[in-house]
Biotite code that builds the C-alpha atoms (Angstrom):
import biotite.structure as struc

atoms = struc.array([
    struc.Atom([-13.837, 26.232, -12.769], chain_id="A", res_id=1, res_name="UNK", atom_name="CA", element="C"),
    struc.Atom([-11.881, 22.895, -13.261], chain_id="A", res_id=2, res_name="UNK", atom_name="CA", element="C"),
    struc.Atom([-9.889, 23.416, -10.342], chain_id="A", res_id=3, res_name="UNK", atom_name="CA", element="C"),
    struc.Atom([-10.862, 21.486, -7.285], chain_id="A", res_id=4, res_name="UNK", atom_name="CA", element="C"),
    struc.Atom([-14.260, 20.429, -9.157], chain_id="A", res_id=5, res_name="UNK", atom_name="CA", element="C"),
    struc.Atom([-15.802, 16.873, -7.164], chain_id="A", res_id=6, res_name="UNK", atom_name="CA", element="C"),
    struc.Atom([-17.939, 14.969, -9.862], chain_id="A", res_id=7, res_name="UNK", atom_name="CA", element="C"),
    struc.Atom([-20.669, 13.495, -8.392], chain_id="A", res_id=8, res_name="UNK", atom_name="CA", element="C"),
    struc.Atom([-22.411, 11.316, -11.037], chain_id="A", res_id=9, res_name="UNK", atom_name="CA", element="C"),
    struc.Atom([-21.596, 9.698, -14.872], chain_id="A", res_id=10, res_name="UNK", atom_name="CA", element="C"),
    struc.Atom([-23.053, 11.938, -16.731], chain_id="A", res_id=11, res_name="UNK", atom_name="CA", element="C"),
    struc.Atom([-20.706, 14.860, -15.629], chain_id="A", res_id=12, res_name="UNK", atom_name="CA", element="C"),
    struc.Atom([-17.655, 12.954, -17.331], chain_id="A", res_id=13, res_name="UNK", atom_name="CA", element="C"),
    struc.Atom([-16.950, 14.389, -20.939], chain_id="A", res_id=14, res_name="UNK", atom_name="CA", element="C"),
    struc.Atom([-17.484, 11.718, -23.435], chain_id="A", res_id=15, res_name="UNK", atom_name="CA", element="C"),
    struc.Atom([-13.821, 12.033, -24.771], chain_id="A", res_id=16, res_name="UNK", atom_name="CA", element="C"),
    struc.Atom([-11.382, 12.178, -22.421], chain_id="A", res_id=17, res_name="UNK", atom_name="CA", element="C"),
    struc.Atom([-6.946, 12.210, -23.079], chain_id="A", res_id=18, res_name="UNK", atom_name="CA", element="C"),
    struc.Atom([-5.736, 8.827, -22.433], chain_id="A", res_id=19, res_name="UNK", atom_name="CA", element="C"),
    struc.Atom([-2.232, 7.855, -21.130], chain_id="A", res_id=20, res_name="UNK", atom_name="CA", element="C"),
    struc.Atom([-1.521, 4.104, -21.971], chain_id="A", res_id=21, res_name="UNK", atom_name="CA", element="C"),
    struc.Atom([1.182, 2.752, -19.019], chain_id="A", res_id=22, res_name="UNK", atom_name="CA", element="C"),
    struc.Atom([1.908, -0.336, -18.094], chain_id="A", res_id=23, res_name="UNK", atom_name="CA", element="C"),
    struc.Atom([2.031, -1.239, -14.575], chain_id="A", res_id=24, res_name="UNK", atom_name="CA", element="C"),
    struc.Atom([-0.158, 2.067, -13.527], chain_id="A", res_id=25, res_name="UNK", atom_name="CA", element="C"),
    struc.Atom([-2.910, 1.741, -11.033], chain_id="A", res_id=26, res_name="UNK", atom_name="CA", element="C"),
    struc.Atom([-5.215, 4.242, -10.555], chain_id="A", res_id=27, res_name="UNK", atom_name="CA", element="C"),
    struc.Atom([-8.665, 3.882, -8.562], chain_id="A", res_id=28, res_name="UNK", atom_name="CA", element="C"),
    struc.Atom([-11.614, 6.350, -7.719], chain_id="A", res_id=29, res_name="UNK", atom_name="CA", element="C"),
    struc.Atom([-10.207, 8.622, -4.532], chain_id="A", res_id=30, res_name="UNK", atom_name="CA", element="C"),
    struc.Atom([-6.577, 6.602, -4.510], chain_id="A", res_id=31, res_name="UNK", atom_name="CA", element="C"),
    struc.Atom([-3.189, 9.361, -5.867], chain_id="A", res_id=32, res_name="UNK", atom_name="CA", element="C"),
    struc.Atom([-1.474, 8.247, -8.729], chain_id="A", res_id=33, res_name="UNK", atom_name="CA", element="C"),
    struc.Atom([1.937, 9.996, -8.931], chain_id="A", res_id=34, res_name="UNK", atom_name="CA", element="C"),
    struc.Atom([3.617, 10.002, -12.675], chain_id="A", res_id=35, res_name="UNK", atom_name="CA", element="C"),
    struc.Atom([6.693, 11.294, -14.195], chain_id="A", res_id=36, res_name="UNK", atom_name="CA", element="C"),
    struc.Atom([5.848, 12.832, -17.374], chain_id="A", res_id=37, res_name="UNK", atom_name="CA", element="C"),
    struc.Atom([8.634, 13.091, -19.595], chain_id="A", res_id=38, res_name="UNK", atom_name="CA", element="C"),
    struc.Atom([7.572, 12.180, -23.200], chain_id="A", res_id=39, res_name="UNK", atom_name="CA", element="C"),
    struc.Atom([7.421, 14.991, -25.946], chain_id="A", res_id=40, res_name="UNK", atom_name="CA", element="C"),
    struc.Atom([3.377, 14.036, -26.086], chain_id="A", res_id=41, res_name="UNK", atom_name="CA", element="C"),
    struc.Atom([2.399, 13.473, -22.855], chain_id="A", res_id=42, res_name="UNK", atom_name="CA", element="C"),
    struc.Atom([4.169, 17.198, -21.580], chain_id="A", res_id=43, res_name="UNK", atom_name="CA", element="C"),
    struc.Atom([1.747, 18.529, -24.350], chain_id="A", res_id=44, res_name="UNK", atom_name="CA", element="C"),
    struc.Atom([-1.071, 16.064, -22.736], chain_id="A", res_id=45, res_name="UNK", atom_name="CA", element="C"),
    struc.Atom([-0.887, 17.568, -19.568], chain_id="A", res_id=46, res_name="UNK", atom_name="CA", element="C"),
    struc.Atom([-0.178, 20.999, -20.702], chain_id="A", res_id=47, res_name="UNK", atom_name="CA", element="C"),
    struc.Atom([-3.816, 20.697, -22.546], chain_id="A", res_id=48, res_name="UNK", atom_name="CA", element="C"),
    struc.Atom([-5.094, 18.791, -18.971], chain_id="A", res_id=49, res_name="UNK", atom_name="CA", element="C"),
    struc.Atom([-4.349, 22.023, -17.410], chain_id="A", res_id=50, res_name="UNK", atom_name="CA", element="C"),
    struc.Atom([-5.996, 24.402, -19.828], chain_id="A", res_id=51, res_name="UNK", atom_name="CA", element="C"),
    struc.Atom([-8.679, 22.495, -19.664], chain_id="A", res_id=52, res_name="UNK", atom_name="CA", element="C"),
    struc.Atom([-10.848, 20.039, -17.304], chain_id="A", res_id=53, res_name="UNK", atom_name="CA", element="C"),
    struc.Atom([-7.499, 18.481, -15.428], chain_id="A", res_id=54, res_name="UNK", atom_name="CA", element="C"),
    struc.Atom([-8.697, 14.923, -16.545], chain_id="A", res_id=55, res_name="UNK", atom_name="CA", element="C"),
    struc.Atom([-6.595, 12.261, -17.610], chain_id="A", res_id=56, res_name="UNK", atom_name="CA", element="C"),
    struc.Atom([-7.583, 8.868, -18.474], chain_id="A", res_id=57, res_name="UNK", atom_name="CA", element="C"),
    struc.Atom([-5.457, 6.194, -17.576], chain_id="A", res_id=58, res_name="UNK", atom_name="CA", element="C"),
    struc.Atom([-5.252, 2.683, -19.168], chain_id="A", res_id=59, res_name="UNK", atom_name="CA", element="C"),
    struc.Atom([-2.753, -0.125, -19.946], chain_id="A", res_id=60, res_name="UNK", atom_name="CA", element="C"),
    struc.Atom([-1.715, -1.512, -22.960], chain_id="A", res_id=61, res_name="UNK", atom_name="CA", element="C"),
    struc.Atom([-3.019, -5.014, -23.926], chain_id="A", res_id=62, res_name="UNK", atom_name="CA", element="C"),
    struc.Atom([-1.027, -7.239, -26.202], chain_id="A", res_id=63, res_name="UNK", atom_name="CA", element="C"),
    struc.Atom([-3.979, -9.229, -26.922], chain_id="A", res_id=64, res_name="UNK", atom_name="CA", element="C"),
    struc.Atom([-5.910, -6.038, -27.875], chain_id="A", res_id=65, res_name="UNK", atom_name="CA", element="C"),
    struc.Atom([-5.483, -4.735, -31.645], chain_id="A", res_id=66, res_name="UNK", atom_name="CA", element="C"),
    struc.Atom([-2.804, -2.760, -32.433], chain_id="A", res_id=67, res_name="UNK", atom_name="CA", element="C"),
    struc.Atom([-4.363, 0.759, -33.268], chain_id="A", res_id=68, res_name="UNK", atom_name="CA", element="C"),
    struc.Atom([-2.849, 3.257, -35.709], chain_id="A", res_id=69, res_name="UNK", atom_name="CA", element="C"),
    struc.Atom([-1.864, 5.500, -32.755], chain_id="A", res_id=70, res_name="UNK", atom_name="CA", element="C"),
    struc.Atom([-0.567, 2.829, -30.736], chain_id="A", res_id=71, res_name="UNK", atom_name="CA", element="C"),
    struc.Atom([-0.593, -0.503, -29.089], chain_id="A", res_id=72, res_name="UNK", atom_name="CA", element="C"),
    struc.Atom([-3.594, -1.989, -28.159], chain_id="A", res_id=73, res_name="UNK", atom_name="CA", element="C"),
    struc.Atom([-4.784, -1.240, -24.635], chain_id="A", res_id=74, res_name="UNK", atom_name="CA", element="C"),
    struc.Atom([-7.860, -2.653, -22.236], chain_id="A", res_id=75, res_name="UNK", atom_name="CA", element="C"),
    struc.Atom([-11.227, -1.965, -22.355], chain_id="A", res_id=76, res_name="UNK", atom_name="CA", element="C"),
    struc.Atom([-11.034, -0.327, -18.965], chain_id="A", res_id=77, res_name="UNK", atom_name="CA", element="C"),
    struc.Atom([-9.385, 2.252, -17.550], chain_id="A", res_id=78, res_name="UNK", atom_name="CA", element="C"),
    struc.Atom([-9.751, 4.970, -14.491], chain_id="A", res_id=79, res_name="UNK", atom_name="CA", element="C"),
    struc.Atom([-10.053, 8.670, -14.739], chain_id="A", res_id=80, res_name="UNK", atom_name="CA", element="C"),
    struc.Atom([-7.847, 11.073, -12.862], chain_id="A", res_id=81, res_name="UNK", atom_name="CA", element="C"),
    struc.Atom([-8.373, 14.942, -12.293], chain_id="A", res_id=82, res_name="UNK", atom_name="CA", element="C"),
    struc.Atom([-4.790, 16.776, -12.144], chain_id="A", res_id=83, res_name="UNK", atom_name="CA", element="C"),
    struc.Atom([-4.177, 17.437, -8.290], chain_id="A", res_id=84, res_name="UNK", atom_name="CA", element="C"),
    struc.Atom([-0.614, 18.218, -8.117], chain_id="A", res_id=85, res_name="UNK", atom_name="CA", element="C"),
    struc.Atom([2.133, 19.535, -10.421], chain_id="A", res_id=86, res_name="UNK", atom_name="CA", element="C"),
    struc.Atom([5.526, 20.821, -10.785], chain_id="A", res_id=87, res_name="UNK", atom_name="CA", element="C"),
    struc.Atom([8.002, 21.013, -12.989], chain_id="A", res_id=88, res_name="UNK", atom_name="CA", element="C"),
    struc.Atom([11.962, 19.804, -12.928], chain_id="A", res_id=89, res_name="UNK", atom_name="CA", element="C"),
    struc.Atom([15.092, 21.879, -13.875], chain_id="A", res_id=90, res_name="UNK", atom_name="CA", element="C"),
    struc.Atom([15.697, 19.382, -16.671], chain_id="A", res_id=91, res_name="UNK", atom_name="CA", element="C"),
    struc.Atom([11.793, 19.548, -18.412], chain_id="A", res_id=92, res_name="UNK", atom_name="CA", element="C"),
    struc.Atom([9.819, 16.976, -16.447], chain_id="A", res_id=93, res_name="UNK", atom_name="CA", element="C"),
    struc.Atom([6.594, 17.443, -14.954], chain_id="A", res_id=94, res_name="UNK", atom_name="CA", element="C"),
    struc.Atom([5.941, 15.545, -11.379], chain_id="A", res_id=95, res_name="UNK", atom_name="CA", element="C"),
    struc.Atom([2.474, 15.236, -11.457], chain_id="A", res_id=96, res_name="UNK", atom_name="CA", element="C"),
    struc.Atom([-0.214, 13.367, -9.293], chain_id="A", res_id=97, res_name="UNK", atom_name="CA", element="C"),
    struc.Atom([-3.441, 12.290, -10.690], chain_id="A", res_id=98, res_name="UNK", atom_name="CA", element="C"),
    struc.Atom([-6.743, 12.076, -8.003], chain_id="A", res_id=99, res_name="UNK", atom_name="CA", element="C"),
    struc.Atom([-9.108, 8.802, -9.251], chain_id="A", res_id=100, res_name="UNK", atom_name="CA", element="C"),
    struc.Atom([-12.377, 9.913, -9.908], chain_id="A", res_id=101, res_name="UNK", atom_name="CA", element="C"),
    struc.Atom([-14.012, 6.774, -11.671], chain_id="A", res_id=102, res_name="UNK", atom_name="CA", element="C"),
    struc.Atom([-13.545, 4.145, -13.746], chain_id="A", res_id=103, res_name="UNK", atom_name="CA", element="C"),
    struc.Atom([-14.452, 4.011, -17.528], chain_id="A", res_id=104, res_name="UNK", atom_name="CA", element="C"),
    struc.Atom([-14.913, 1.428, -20.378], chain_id="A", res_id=105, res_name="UNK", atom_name="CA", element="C"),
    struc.Atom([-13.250, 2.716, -23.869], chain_id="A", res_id=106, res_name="UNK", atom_name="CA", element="C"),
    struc.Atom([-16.320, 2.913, -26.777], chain_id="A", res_id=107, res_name="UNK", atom_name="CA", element="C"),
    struc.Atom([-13.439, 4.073, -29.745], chain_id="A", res_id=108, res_name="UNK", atom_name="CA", element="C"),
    struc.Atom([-10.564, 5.701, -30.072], chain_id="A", res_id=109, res_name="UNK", atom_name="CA", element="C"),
    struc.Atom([-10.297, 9.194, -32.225], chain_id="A", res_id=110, res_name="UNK", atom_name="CA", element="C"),
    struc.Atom([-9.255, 10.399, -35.002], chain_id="A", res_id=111, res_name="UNK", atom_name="CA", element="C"),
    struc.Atom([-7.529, 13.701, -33.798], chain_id="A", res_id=112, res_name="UNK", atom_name="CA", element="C"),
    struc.Atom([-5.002, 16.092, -34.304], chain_id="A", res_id=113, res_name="UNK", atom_name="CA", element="C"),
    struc.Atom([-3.258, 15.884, -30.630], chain_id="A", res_id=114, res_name="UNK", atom_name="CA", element="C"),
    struc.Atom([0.233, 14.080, -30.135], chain_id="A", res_id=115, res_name="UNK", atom_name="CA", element="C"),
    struc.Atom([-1.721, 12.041, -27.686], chain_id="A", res_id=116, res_name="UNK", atom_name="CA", element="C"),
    struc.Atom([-4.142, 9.986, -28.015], chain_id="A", res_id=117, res_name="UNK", atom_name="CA", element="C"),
    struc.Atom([-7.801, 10.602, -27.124], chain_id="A", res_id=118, res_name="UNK", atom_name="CA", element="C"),
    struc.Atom([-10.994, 8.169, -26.889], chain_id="A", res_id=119, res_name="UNK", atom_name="CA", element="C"),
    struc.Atom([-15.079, 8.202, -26.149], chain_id="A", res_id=120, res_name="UNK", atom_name="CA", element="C"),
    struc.Atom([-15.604, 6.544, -23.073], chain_id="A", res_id=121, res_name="UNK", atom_name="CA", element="C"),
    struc.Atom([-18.289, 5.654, -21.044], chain_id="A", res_id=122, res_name="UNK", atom_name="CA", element="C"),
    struc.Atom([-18.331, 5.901, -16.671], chain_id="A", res_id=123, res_name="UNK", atom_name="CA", element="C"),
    struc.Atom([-22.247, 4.985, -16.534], chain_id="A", res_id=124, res_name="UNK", atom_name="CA", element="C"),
    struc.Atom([-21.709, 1.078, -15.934], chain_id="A", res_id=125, res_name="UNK", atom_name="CA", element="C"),
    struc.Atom([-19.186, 2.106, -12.602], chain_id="A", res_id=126, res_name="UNK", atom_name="CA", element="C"),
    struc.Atom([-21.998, 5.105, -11.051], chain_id="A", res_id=127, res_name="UNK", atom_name="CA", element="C"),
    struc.Atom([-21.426, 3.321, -8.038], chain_id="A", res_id=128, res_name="UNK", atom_name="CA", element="C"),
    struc.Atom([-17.416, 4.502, -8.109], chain_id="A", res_id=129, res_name="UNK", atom_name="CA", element="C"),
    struc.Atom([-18.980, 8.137, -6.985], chain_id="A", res_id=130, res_name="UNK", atom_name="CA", element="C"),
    struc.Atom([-19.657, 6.786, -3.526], chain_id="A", res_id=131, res_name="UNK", atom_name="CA", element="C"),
    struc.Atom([-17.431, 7.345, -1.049], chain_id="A", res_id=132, res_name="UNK", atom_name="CA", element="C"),
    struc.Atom([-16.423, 4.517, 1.285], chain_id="A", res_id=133, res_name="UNK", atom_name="CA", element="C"),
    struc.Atom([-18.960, 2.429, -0.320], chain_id="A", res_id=134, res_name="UNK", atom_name="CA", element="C"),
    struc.Atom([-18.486, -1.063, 0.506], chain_id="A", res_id=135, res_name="UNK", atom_name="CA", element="C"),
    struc.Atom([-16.608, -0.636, 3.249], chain_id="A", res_id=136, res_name="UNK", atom_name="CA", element="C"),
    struc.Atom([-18.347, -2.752, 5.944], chain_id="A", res_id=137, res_name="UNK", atom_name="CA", element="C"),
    struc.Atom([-18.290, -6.135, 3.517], chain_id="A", res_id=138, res_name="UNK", atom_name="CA", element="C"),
    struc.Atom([-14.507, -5.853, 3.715], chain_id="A", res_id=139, res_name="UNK", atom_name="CA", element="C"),
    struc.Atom([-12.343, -8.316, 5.583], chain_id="A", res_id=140, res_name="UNK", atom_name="CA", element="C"),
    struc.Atom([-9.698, -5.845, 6.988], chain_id="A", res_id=141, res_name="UNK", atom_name="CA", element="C"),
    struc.Atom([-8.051, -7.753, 9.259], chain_id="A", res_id=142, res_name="UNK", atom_name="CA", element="C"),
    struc.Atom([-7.278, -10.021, 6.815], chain_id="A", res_id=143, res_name="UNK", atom_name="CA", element="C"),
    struc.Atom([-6.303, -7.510, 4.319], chain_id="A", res_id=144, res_name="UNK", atom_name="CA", element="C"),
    struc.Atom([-3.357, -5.946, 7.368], chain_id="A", res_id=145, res_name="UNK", atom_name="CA", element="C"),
    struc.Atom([-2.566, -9.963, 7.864], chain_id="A", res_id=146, res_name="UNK", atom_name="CA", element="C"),
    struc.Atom([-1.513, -10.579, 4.450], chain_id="A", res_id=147, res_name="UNK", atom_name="CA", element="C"),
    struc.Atom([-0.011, -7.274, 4.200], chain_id="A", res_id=148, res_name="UNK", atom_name="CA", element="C"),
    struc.Atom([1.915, -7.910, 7.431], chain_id="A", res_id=149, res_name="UNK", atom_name="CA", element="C"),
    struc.Atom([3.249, -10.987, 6.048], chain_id="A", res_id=150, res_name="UNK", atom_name="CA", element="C"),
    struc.Atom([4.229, -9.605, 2.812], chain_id="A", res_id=151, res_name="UNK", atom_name="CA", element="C"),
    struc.Atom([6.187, -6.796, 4.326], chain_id="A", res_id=152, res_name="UNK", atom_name="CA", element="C"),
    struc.Atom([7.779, -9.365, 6.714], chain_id="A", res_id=153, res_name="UNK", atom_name="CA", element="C"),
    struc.Atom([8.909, -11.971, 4.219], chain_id="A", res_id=154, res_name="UNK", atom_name="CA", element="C"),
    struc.Atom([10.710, -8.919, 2.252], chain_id="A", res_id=155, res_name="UNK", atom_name="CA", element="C"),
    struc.Atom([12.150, -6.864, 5.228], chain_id="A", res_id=156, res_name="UNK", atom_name="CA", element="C"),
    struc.Atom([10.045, -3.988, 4.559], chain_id="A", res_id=157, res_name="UNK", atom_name="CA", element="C"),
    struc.Atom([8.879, -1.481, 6.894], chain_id="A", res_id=158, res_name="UNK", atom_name="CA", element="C"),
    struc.Atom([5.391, 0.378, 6.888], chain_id="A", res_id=159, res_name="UNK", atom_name="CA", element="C"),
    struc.Atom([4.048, 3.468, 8.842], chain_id="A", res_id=160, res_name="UNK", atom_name="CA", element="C"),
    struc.Atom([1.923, 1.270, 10.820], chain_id="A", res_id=161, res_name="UNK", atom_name="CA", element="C"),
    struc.Atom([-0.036, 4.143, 12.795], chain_id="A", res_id=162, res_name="UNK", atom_name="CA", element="C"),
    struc.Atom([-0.606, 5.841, 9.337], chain_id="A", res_id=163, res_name="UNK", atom_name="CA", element="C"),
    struc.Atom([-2.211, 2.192, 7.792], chain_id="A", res_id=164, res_name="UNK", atom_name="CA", element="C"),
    struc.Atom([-4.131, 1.480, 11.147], chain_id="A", res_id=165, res_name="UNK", atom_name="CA", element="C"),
    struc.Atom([-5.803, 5.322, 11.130], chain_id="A", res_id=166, res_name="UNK", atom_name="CA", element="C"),
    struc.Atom([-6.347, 4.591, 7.592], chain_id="A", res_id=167, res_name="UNK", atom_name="CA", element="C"),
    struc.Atom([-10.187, 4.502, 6.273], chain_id="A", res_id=168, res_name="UNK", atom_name="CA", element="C"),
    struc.Atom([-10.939, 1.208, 4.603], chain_id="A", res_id=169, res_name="UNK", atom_name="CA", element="C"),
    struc.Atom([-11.813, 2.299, 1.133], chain_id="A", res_id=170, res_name="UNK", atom_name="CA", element="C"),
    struc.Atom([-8.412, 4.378, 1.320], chain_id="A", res_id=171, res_name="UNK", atom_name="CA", element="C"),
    struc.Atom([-6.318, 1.591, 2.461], chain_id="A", res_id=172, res_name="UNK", atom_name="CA", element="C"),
    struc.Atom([-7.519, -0.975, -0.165], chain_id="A", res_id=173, res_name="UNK", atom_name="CA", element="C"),
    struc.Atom([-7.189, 1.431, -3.056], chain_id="A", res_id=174, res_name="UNK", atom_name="CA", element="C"),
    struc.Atom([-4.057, 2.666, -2.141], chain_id="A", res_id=175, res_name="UNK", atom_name="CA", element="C"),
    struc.Atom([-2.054, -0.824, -1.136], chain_id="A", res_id=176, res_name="UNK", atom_name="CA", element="C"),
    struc.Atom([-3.586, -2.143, -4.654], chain_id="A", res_id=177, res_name="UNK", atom_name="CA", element="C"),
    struc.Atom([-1.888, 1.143, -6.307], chain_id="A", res_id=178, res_name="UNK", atom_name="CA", element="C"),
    struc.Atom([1.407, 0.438, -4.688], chain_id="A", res_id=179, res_name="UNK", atom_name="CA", element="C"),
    struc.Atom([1.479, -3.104, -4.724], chain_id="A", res_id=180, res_name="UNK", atom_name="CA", element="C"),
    struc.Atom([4.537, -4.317, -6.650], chain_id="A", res_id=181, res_name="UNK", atom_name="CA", element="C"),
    struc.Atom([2.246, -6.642, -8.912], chain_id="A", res_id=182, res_name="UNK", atom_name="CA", element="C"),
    struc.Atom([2.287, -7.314, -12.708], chain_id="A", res_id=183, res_name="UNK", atom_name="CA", element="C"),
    struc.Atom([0.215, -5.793, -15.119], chain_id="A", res_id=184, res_name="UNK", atom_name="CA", element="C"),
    struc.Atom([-2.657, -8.390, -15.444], chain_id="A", res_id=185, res_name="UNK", atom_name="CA", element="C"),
    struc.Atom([-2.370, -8.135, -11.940], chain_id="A", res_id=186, res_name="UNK", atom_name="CA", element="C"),
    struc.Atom([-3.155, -4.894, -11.836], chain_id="A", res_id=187, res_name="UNK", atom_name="CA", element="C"),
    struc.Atom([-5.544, -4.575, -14.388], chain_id="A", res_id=188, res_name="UNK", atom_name="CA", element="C"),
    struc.Atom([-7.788, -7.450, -12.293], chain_id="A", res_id=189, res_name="UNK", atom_name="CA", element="C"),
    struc.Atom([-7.701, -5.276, -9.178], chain_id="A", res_id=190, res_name="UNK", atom_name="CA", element="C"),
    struc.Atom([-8.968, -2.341, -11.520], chain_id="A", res_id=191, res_name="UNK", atom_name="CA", element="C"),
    struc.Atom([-11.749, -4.221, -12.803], chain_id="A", res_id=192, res_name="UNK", atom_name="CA", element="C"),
    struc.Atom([-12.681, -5.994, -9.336], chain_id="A", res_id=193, res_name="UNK", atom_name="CA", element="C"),
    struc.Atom([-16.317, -5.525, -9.196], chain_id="A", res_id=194, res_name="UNK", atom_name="CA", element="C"),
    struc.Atom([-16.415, -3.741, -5.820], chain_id="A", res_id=195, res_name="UNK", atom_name="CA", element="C"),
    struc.Atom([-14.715, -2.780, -2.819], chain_id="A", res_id=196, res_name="UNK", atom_name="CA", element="C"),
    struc.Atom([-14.530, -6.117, -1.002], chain_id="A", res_id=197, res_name="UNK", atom_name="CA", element="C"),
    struc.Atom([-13.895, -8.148, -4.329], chain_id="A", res_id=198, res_name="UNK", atom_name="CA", element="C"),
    struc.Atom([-11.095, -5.443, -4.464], chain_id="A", res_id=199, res_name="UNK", atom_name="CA", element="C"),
    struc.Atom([-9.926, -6.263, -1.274], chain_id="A", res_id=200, res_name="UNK", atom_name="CA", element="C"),
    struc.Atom([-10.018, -10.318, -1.223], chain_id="A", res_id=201, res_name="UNK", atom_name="CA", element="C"),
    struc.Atom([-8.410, -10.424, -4.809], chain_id="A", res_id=202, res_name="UNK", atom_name="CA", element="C"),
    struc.Atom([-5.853, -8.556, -3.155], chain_id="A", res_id=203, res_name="UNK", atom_name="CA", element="C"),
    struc.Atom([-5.446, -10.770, 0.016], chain_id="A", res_id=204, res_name="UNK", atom_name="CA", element="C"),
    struc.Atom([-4.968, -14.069, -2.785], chain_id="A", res_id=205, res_name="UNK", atom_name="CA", element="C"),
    struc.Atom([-2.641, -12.070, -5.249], chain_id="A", res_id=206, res_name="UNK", atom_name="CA", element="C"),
    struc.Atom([-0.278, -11.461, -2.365], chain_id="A", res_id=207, res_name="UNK", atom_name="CA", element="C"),
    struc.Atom([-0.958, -15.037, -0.702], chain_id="A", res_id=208, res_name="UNK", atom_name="CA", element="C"),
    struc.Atom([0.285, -16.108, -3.828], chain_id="A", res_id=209, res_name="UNK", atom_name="CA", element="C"),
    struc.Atom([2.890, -14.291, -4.477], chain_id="A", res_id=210, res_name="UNK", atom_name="CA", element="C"),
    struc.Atom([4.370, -14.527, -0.907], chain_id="A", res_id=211, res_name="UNK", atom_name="CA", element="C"),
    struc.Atom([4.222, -18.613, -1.505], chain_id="A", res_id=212, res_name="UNK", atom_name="CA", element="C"),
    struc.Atom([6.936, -18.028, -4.538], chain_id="A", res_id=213, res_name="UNK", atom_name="CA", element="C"),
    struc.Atom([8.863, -15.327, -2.701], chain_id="A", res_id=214, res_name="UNK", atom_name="CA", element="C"),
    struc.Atom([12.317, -16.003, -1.463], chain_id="A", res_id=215, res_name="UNK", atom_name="CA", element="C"),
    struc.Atom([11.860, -13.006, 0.687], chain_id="A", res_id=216, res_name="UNK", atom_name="CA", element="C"),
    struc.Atom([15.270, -11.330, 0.530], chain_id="A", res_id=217, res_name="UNK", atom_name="CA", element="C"),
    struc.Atom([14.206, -8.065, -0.213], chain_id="A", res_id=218, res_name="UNK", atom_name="CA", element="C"),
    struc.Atom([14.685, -4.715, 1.188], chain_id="A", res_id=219, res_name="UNK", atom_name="CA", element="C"),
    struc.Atom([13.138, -1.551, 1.497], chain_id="A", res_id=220, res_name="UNK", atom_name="CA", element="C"),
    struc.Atom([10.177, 0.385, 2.693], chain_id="A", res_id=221, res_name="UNK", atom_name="CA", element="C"),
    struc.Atom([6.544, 0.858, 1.791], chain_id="A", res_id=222, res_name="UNK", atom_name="CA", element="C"),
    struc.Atom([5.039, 4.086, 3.184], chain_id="A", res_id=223, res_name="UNK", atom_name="CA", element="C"),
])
């Protein structure tokens, strides 16, 4: 059965896999990804997703990438959800939430029949995005909750502290990079990060960066 399914290696990811090109999105292996699907397509997409395996790909569009007959050009990499959560809206939204499984590069995209587009990808050169918590001791976490701290400071945030401290390191890195408020090149450089740690420092600098342009007048909450 596709539901609940845990993919252990590359070679259990189907070669051609639905792809949902979104600027901005962030998934990771193990991190939640919550969407609002709204577009004619992508309600068919995830209609199909739920027939079917419950995988979506997701990737960002690249304006330096060529423009492809289906769409805009997107990046070479991308991350693979399985469909965890769903519901549906009075007004013909779905709410879903996609669960990272790995990452994948794009081989080609196909020629198909589907509203939405599809593409043959390839997981084997990220096998090692399989492994739980892998990683984890090479990470500088206290650094990683400093610059945190000091982000949510300078914008008058607030943070479930307890939650972030309880937190397991691979969890917390993956899911502050999916929620951080960066750009897209941004994001696509914390996707592509070589491993946890590298994950984890590029993170630390993005936000040292950002906090030194900040005027840190900003309200709200991250949770």
């Amino acid at each position: 059965m596709a539901a609940n399914r845990t993919y252990l290696s590359p070679t259990e990811i189907p070669p051609v896999i639905p792809v949902f090109p979104l600027t901005g999105a962030l998934l990771l292996p193990r991190a939640d990804l919550p969407l609002n699907i709204f577009e004619p397509r992508y309600l068919a997409m995830v209609d199909d997703a739920l027939g079917g395996a419950r995988l979506i790909g997701m990737v960002q569009p690249d304006e330096q990438a060529p423009v492809s007959a289906r769409g805009p050009g997107v990046y070479k990499v991308g991350c693979l959800g399985r469909l965890t959560q769903f519901s549906e809206t009075g007004d013909g939204r779905y709410l879903i939430t996609l669960t990272g499984i790995c990452r994948f590069c794009i081989v080609e995209e196909l020629d198909t029949t589907t509203p939405y587009r599809q593409f043959k990808v390839d997981a084997t050169p990220f096998a090692h995005d399989f492994e739980a918590e892998a990683g984890e001791a090479a990470v500088d976490r206290d650094a990683l909750l400093a610059a945190l701290a000091a982000f949510l400071e300078a914008n008058k945030l607030e943070a479930d502290w307890d939650g972030i401290r309880e937190a397991g390191t691979e969890t917390l890195v993956n899911a502050l990079s999916v929620m951080s408020p960066y750009g897209a090149l941004e994001k696509q450089a914390l996707l592509e990060a070589e491993n946890l740690k590298a994950r984890a420092d590029m993170l630390v600098a993005i936000t040292q960066m950002m906090l030194a342009r900040m005027p840190g007048d900003g309200e709200g909450s991250l949770q």
